[in-house]
C-alpha positions, 0 to 999 in steps of 0.5 A: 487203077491210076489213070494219066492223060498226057498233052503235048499239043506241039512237037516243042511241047513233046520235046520239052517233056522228053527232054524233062522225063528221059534220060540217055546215056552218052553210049546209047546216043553214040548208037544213035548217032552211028546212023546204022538204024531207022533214024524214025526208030528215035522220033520224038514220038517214039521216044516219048512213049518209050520214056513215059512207058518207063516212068509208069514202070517206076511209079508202079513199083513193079517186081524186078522180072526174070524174063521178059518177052518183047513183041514186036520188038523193031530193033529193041531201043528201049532195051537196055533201059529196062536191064539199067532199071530191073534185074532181068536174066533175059530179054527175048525181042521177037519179031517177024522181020529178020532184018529188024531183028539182026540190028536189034541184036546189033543195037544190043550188042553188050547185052547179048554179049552177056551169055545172051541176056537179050536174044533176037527171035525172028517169029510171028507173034500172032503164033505164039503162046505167051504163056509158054512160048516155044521159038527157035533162035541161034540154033537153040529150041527155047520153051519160056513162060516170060513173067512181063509181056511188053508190046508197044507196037498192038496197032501192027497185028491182031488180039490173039497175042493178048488171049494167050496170056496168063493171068499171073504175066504182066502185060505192058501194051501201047497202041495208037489212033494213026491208021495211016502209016503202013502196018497199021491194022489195029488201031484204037480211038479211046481209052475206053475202046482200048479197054474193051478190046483188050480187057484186064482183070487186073488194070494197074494203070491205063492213059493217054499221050496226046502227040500234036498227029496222034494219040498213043494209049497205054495200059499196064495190069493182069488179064 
């Protein structure tokens, strides 16, 4: 298992390091700039974690997946660089606020477009079965045994998501050590707790990154 601890004592430093690891094409800014969305979806700390969590996909050469279900979703701003990396089929953006999940639709329009390579699904994640997911969106029953779970919002709801994932599905989770913003219910203080509440058979890399307000921790592997 690889371990990495990042340390951006100052929002400059976080910049800095955004500026050197992510990259963004000119239509993903257009988006941004376009206003429609939570301008907070682009904070520097969303979008360092988003990048980091990208690199170590990188690092650890994982195999391109088929499909993948994002819990959690927001409005899906990272989805797009995962189709530029991986040749994905689908990408499912699950979450429980409809609201959310039309701009992520909005926000992906070009993939959705494309015979719904990524689908909005307004469902509560605490009631599925990652490991064969049943959900209805756009008027379609979809029954998917996604091959990566990413959940980089862990710190908005409970374990039970984790449980209900087979042991051959990659998990890419983040949570963070901030209880204070709302919908903060689970968070974690230590790499070593992150690892006891949520164990792996399989860790292919757990870390930090030390933000200037809070620490968001990382973990990649096979429960």
């Amino acid at each position: 298992m690889k371990i990495d601890k990042v340390e951006l004592s100052t929002w400059q430093h976080a910049r800095e390091w955004c500026d050197h690891h992510g990259v963004i094409k000119p239509s993903y800014a257009e988006l941004i700039n376009s206003r429609a969305y939570p301008p907070h979806a682009f904070s520097m700390g969303q979008l360092c974690s988003k990048f980091w969590m990208l690199e170590w996909l990188d690092a650890l050469n994982v195999r391109s997946p088929h499909t993948v279900a994002i819990l959690g979703s927001w409005i899906g701003s990272f989805v797009s660089h995962l189709h530029d990396r991986y040749t994905i089929t689908r990408t499912y953006g699950i979450d429980c606020d409809a609201h959310s999940v039309e701009l992520s639709e909005q926000f992906n329009q070009q993939l959705v477009q494309q015979d719904w390579s990524y689908k909005g699904v307004v469902a509560d994640v605490n009631q599925l079965d990652c490991a064969h997911m049943q959900f209805e969106t756009g008027g379609e029953l979809i029954e998917v045994t996604p091959n990566w779970i990413i959940n980089t919002s862990a710190e908005h709801m409970s374990t039970d998501w984790f449980h209900t994932v087979r042991s051959d599905q990659l998990i890419i989770m983040q949570t963070n050590s901030n209880p204070e913003l709302e919908g903060h219910i689970n968070t974690v203080h230590s790499v070593q707790q992150l690892t006891a509440q949520f164990p792996m058979s399989k860790p292919l890399m757990v870390g930090e990154m030390c933000m200037p307000t809070y620490t968001r921790y990382m973990q990649i592997g096979y429960r």
